[in-house]
C-alpha positions as CSV (number, residue, x, y, z in Angstrom):
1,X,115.8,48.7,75.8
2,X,114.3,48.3,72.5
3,X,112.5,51.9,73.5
4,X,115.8,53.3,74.1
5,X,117.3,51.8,70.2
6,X,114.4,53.4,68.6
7,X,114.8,57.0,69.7
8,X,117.2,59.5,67.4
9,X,120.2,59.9,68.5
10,X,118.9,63.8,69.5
11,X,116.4,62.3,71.9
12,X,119.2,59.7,72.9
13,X,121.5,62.8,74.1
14,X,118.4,64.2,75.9
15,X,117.3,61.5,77.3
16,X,120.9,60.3,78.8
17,X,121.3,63.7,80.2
18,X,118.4,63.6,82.3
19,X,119.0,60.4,84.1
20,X,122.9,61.1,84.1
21,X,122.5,65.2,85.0
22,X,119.0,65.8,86.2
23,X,118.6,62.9,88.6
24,X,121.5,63.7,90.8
25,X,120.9,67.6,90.6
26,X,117.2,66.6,91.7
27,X,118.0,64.8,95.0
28,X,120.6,67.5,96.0
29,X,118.0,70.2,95.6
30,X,115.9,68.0,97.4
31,X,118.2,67.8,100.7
32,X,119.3,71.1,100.6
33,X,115.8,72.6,100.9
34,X,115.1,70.3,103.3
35,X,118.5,71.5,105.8
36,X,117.7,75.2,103.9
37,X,113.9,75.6,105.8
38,X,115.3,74.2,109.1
39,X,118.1,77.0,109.1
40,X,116.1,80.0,108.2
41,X,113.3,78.7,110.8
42,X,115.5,78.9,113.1
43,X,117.3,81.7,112.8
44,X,113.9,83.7,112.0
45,X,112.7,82.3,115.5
46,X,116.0,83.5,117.5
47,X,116.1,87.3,115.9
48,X,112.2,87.4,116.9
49,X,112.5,86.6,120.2
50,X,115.5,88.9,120.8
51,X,113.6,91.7,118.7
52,X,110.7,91.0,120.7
53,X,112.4,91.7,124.3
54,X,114.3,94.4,123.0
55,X,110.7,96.4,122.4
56,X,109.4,95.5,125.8
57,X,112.5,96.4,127.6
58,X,112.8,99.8,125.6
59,X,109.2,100.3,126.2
60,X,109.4,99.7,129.8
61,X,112.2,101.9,130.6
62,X,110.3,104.7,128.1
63,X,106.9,104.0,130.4
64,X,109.4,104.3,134.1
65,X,111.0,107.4,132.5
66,X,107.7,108.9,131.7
67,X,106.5,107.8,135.6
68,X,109.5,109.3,136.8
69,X,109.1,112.9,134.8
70,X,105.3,112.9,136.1
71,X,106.5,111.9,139.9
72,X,108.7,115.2,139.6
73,X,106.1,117.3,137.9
74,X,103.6,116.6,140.4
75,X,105.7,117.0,143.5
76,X,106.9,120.4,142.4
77,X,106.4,123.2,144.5
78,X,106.7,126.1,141.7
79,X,104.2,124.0,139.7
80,X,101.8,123.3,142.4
81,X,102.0,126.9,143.8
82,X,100.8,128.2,140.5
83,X,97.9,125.8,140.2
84,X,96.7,126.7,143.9
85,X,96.9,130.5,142.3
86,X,94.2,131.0,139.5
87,X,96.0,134.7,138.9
88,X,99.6,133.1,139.1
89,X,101.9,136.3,137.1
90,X,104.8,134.7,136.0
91,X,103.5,131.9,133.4
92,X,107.2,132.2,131.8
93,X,108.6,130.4,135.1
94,X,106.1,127.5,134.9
95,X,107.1,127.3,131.6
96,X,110.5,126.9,132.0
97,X,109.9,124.6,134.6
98,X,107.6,122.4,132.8
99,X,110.5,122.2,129.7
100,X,113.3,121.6,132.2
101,X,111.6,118.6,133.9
102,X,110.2,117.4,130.3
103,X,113.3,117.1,128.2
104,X,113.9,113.4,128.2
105,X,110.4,112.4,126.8
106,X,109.7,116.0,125.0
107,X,110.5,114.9,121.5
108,X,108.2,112.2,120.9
109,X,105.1,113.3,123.2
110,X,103.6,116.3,125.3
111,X,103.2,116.8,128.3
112,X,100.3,119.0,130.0
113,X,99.1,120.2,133.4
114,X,95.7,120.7,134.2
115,X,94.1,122.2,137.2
116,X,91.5,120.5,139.5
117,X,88.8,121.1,137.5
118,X,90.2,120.0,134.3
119,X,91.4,123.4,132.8
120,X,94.8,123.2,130.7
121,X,97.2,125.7,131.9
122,X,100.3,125.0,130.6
123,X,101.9,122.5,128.1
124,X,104.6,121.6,125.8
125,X,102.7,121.4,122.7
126,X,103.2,123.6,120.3
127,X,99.4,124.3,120.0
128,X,98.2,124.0,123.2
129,X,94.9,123.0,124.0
130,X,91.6,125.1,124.5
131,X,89.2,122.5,125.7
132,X,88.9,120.9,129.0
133,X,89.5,118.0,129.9
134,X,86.3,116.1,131.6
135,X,86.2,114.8,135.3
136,X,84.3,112.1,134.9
137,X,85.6,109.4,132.3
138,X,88.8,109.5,130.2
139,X,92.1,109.9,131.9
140,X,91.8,112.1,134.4
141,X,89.3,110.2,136.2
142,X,91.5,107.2,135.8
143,X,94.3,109.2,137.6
144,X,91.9,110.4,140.1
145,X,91.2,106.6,140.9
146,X,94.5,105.5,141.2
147,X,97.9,105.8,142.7
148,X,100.6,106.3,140.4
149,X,101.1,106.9,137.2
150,X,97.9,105.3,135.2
151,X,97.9,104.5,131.4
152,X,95.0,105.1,129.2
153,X,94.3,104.0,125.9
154,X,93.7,107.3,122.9
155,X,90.0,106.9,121.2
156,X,91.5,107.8,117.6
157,X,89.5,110.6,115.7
158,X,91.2,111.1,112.0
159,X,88.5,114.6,111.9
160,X,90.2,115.9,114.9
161,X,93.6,115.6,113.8
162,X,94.8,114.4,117.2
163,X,97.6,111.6,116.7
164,X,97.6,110.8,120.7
165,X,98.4,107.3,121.0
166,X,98.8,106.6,124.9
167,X,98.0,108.9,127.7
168,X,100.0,108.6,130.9
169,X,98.5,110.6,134.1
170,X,98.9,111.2,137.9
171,X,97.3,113.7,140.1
172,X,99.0,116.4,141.5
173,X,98.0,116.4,145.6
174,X,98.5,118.5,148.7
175,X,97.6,118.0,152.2
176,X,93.9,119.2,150.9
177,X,93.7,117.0,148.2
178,X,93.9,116.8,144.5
179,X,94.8,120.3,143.2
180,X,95.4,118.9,139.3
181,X,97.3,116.9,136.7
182,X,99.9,116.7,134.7
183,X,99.1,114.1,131.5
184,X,101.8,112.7,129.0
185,X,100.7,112.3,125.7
186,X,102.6,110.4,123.8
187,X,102.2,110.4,119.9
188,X,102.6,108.7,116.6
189,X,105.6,110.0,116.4
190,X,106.8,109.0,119.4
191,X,106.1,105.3,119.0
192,X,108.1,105.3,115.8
193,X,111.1,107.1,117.3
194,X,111.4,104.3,120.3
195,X,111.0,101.6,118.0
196,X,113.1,102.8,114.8
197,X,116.3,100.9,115.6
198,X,114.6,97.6,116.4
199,X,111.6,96.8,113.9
200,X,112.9,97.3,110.3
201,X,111.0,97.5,107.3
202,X,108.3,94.4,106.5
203,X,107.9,94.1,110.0
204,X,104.8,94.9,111.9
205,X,105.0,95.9,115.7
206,X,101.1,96.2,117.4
207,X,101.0,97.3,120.9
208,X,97.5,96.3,122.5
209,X,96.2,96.9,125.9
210,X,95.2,94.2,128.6
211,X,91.8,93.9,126.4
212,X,93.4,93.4,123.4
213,X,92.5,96.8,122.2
214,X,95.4,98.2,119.7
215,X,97.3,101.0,120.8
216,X,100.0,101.6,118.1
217,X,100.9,100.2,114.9
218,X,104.0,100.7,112.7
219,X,103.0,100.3,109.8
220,X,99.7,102.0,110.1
221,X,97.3,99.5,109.2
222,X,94.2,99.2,110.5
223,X,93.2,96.6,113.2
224,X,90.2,96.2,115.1
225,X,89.9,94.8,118.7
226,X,88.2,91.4,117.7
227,X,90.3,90.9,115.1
228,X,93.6,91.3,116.8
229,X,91.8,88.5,119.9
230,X,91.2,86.2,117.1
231,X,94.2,86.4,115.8
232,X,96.3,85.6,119.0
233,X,94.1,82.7,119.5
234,X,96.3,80.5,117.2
235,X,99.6,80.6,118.7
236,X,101.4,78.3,121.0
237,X,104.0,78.1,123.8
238,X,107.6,77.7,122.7
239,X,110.6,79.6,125.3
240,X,108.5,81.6,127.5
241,X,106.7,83.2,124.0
242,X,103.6,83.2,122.3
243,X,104.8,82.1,118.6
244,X,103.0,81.5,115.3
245,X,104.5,79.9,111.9
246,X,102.9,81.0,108.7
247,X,103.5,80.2,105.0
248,X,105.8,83.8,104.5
249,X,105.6,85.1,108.2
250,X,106.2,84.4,111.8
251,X,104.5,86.4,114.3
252,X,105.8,86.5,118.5
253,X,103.6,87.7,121.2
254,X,104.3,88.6,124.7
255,X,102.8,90.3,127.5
256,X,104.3,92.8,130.5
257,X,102.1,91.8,133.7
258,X,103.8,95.1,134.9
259,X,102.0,98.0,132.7
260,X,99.2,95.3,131.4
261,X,99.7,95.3,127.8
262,X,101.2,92.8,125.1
263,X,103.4,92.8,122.2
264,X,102.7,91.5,118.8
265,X,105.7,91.3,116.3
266,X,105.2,89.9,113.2
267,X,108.3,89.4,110.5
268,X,109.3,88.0,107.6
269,X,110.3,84.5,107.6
270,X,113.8,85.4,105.4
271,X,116.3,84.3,104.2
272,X,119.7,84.5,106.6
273,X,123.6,84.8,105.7
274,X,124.3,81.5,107.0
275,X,121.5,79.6,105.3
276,X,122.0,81.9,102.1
277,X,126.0,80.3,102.2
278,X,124.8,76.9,102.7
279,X,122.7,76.7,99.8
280,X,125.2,78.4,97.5
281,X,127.7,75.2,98.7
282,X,125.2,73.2,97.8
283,X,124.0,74.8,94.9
284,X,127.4,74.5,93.1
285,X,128.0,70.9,93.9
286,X,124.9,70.0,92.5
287,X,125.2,72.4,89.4
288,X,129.1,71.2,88.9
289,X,127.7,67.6,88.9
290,X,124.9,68.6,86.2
291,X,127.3,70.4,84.6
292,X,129.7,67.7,84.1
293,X,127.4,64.8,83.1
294,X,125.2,67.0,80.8
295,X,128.3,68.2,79.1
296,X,128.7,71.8,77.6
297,X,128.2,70.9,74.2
298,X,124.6,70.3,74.8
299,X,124.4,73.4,76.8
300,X,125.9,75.7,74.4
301,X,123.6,74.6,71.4
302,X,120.5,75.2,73.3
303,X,121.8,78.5,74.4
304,X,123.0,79.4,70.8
305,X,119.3,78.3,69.9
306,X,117.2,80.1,72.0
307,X,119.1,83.5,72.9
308,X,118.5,85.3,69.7
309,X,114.9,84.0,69.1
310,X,114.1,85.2,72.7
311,X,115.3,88.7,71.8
312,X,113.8,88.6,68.4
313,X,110.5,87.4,70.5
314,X,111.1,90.4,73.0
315,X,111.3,93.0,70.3
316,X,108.4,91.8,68.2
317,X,106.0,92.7,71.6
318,X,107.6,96.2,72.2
319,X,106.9,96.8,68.2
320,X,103.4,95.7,68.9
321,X,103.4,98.1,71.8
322,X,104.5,101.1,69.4
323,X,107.8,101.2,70.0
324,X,109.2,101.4,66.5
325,X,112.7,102.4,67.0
326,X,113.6,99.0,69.0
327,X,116.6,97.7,67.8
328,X,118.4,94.6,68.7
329,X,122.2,94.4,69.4
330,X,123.8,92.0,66.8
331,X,126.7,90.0,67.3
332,X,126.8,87.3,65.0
333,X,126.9,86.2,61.6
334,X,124.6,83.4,61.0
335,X,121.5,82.8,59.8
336,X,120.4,84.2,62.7
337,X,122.3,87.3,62.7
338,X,120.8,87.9,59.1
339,X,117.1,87.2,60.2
340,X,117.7,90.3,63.4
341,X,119.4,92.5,60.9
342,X,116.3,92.4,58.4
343,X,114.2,93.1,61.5
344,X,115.8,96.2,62.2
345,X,115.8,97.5,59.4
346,X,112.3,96.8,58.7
347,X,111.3,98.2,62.3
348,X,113.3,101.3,60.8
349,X,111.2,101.4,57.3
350,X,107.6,101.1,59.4
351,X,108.9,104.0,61.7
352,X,109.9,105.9,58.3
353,X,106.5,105.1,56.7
354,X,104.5,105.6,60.2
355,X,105.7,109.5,60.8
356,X,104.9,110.3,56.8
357,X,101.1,108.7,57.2
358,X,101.1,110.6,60.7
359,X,102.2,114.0,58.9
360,X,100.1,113.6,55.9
361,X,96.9,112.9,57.9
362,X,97.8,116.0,59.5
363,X,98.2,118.2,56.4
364,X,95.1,116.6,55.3
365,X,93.1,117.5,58.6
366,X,94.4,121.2,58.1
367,X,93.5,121.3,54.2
368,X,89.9,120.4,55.8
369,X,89.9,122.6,58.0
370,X,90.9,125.7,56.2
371,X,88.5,124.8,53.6
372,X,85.1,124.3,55.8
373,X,86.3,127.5,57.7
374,X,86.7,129.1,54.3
375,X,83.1,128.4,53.5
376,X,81.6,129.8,56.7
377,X,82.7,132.9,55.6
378,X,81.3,134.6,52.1
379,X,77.9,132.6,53.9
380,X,77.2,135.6,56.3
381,X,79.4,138.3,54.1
382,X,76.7,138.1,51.4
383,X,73.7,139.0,53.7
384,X,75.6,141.6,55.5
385,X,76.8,142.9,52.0
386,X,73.0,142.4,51.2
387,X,71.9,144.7,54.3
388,X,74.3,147.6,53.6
389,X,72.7,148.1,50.0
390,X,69.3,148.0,51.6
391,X,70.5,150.9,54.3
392,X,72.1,152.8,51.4
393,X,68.9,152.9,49.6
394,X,67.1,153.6,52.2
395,X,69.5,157.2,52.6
396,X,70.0,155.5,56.3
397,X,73.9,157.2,56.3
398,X,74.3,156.9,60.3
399,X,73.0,153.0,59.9
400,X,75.6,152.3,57.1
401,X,78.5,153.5,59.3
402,X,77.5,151.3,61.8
403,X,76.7,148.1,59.7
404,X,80.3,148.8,58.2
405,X,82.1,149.0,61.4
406,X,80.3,145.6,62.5
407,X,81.0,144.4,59.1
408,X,84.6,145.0,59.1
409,X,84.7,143.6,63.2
410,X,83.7,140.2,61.2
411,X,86.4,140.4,58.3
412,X,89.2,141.4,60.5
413,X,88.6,138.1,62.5
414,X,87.4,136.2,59.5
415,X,90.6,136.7,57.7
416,X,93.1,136.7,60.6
417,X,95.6,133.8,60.4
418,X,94.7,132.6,64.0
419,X,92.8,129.5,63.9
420,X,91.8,129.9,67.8
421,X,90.6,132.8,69.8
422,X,89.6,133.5,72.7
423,X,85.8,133.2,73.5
424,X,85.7,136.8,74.7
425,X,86.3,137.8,70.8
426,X,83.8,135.4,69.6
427,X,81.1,136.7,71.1
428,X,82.4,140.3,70.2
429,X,82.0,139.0,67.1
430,X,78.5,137.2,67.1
431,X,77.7,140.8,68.9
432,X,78.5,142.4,65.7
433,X,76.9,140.3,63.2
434,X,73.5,140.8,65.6
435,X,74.2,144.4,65.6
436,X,73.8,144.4,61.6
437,X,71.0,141.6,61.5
438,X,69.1,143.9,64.1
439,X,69.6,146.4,61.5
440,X,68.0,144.5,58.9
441,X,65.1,143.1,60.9
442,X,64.5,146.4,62.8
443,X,62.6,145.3,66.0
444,X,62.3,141.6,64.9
445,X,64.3,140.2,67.9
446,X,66.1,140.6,71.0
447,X,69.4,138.7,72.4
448,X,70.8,138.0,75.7
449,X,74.6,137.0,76.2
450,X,75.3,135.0,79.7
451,X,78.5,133.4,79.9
452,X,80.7,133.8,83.2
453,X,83.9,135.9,83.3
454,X,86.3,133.2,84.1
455,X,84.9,131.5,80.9
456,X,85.6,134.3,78.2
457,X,89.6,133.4,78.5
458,X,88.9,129.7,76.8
459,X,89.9,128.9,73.3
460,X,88.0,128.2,70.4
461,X,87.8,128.1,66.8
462,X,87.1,131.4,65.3
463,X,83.7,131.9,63.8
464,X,81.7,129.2,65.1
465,X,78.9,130.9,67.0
466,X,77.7,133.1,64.0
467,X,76.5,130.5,61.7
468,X,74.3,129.1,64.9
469,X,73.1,132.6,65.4
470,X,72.4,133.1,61.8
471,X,70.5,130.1,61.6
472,X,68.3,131.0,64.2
473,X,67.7,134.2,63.4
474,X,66.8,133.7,59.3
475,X,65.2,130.4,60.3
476,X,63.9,130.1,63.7
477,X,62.8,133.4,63.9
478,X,61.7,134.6,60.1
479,X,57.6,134.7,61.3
480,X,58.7,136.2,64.5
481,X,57.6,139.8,65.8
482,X,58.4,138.8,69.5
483,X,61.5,136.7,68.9
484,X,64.3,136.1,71.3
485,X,67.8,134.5,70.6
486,X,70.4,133.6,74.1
487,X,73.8,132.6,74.4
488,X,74.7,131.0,77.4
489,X,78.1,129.4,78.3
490,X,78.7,126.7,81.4
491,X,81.0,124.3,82.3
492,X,80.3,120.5,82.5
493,X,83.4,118.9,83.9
494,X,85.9,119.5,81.9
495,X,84.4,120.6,78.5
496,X,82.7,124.0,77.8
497,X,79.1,124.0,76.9
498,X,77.9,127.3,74.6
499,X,74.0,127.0,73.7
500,X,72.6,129.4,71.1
501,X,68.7,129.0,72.5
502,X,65.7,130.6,70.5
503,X,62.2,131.1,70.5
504,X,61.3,130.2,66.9
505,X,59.6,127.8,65.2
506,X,61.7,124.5,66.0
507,X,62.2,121.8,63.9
508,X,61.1,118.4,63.2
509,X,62.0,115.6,65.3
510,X,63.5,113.4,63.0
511,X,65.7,116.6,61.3
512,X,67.0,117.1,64.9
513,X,67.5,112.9,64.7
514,X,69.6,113.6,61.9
515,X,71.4,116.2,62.9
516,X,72.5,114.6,66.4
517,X,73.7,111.2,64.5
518,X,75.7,113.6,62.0
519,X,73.7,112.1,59.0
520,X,73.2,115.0,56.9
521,X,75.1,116.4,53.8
522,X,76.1,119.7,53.9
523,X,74.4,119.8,50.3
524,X,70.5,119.4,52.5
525,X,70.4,122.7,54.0
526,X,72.2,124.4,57.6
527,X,75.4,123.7,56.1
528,X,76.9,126.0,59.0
529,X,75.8,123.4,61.5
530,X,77.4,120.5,59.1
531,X,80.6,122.7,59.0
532,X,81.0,123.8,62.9
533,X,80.2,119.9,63.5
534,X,83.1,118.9,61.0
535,X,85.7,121.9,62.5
536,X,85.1,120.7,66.4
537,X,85.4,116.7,65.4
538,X,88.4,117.8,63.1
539,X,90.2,119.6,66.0
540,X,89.2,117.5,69.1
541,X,87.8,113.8,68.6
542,X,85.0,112.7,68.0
543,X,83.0,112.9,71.5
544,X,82.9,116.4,70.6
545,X,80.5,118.3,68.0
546,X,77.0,119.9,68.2
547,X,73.6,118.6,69.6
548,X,70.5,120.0,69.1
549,X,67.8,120.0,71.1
550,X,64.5,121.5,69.7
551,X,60.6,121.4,69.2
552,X,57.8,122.5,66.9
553,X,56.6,125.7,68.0
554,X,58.9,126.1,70.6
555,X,62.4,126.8,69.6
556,X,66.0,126.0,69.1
557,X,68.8,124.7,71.4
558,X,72.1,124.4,69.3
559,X,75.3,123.2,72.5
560,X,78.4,123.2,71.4
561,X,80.8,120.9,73.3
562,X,84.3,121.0,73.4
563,X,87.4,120.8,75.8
564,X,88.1,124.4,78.1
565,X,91.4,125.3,76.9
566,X,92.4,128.6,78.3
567,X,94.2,131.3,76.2
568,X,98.0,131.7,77.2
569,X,97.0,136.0,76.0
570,X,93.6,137.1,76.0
571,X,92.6,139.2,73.0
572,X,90.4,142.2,72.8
């Protein structure tokens, strides 16, 4: 008691409600769950066993129609004359025949004849079969052994494409002896189609033979032999049924002594109408009696309390997810109302300031850009400028016309607004600028171009092979009288691969070091390597770039790696 005198009067209200509210509410749950699990057992039980019998029944009559079709096929004389004639002309009659004696079962399963030595000749199937049928094991030599109609179990092959689930067989006899077959084959489809109206979705139907071998399951999933035995191990007798209770499911088996196979039916233990009613009686007695001992004043203030904090809670994540235009409803004017109004409108200021910092970087990256691509180009215009005073002097008219026309190939893309162009005009122009270096270095090197045709359709950013090629050629190969420079494009995934490759005098390991960890300045030399780098990492991410590969006395290999885009129009 003294407890009790000492709390606030908060805690008193609390406390109170519990004992008064919760206590009763507590023991009502308590017996309703208890009638609640009884019911739904129950019921559960009594749809299974009635789902359960209405399979075997409609599978039974399915199997004795089948039996019946195959009793008429093999006792008919037009069939059984044309498989006693090897030469028989009118294949159209069969046909006929075969469809008119076929059309109860037809839609969900085929249905073949075979001759005595195990030859196909006529079918249902759409595609009909090529391959014989052996003598000696399967199905035919089941029917052979038997009377009747025989069932035999499909060995599934997913390569073959064959969905045959069941075969059902009987010879065809005369007075000689057997003179063929006729086989049903019934498939996937047909399984589903018998069983559509009974099993409903979340339940599983297996079909098994006498060994416990699965034959067909509706929901596809895979079960082997041993498993499926093991499984049925744990159920128990209860109204002529096999039944097992699990935590979410209960499972039914039964077997047919007449066609030797069993049923497994598996479904969820639910929820039914008349439990679902009884709780909601008992739900609102126990939540009327909560209700009035708890009182709605204590009910409303927590309510009050907690709404707009959880919705302020709510929106704080999706902001933290990126989602800056949330925006929470407001309906009141307290000092809760105020604290959701100041977080929309700053959610609305970060959105504001985000798309400025976003469009700035942007102009930023594109002021770079411009810039770096800016310097690539006087680079190579001076010694190209450099070589057509050299020709001049030299009185070399024919030479000049040509350095100009390679010259001017360079400017025109050099000073073109597009930022991207196809890789096809690239190398047109890296061909140009070798045109006028082998000018200048008469006989000093040869090149080699090898990139596939499907590549030269990829974008890229203009001018970025010809500093490579420069490099090589007025450093790699300045002491060279046998040089050799190659271009070779490939694919690696998704990305596009371009290596300029020489045979000049390499470099040092720790340059090449350097230049694969990008820790150079542009100011240290093979500032066209800095400035390609800087372009690619600007444009695509940084997993993208150069790396060099190269070795002392050996030569070069520069790779460019970026993403294959492919140009909407392809240039000249």
């Amino acid at each position: 008691m003294n407890f009790f005198n000492n709390l606030s009067f908060k805690h008193r209200i609390l406390l109170g409600n519990f004992f008064v509210g919760l206590l009763p509410l507590l023991v009502s749950i308590l017996c309703f769950m208890q009638v609640f699990v009884a019911s739904v057992e129950k019921h559960s039980k009594d749809r299974g066993s009635q789902q359960i019998y209405e399979i075997d029944a409609q599978f039974s009559n399915y199997l004795m129609e089948c039996r019946d079709i195959t009793d008429l096929i093999a006792n008919d004389s037009l069939i059984q004359e044309a498989l006693l004639n090897s030469n028989y002309k009118d294949e159209n009659e069969v046909y006929l025949e075969l469809y008119k004696l076929t059309e109860g079962i037809r839609s969900g399963a085929s249905v073949s004849v075979y001759d005595a030595s195990g030859r196909i000749r006529w079918g249902t199937s759409r595609t009909l079969k090529t391959s014989n049928l052996p003598l000696r094991w399967g199905v035919l030599r089941k029917a052979y052994e038997n009377e009747g109609m025989v069932l035999y179990d499909e060995i599934q092959d997913q390569k073959s494409g064959n969905n045959t689930l069941l075969s059902l067989a009987k010879t065809i006899k005369n007075p000689k002896g057997v003179i063929g077959y006729v086989v049903v084959e019934i498939k996937t489809e047909g399984f589903n189609n018998l069983f559509s109206n009974i099993v409903m979705q979340g339940e599983t139907l297996v079909l098994a033979d006498q060994f416990w071998s699965p034959i067909y399951v509706s929901n596809n999933t895979y079960l082997t032999q041993s498993t499926l035995k093991s499984f049925t191990k744990n159920f128990r007798h209860e109204n002529n049924l096999m039944v097992l209770k699990e935590k979410n499911m209960i499972s039914f088996l039964k077997e047919n002594k007449d066609y030797s196979y069993h049923i497994l039916l598996t479904i969820p233990a639910g929820i039914t109408n008349e439990a679902l009613n009884l709780m909601k009686v008992i739900g609102i007695l126990g939540f009327t009696t909560a209700i009035i001992l708890c009182g709605a004043i204590s009910l409303l203030l927590s309510k009050s309390l907690t709404k707009p904090l959880n919705e302020l809670k709510k929106a704080i994540k999706e902001v933290e997810k990126g989602h800056l235009d949330t925006e929470i409803a407001i309906n009141r004017r307290d000092e809760f109302g105020e604290l959701l109004e100041r977080f929309n409108q700053m959610s609305k200021n970060l959105k504001i300031y985000t798309e400025k910092l976003v469009e700035r970087q942007k102009e930023i990256s594109e002021i770079k850009i411009r810039l770096l691509q800016a310097q690539l180009k006087p680079h190579f215009l001076y010694n190209s400028l450099d070589a057509i005073k050299w020709m001049a002097k030299m009185n070399r008219i024919e030479s000049v016309v040509d350095i100009a026309n390679d010259l001017a190939q360079i400017l025109r893309c050099s000073i073109s607004d597009n930022q991207f162009i196809p890789l096809s005009r690239e190398l047109d122009v890296v061909e140009s600028y070798i045109a006028i270096q082998k000018i200048r270095f008469s006989g000093g090197f040869k090149h080699s171009i090898n990139v596939r045709e499907d590549l030269l359709d990829i974008e890229v950013p203009k001018l970025i092979l010809q500093p490579l090629v420069e490099n090589s050629i007025t450093h790699g190969l300045r002491d060279k009288t046998d040089g050799k420079i190659s271009i070779i494009g490939n694919m690696d995934g998704e990305n596009l691969l371009i290596t300029v490759k020489d045979n000049g005098c390499g470099m040092e390991s720790e340059l090449v070091a350097k230049y694969n960890n990008a820790d150079f300045d542009k100011d240290e030399g093979h500032f066209g390597i800095y400035n390609i780098n800087n372009i690619l990492k600007l444009y695509y991410g940084q997993n993208y770039g150069i790396h060099i590969n190269s070795e002392v006395g050996i030569g070069t290999e520069v790779t460019i790696v970026l993403p294959a885009k492919r140009s909407e129009k392809r240039l000249g």
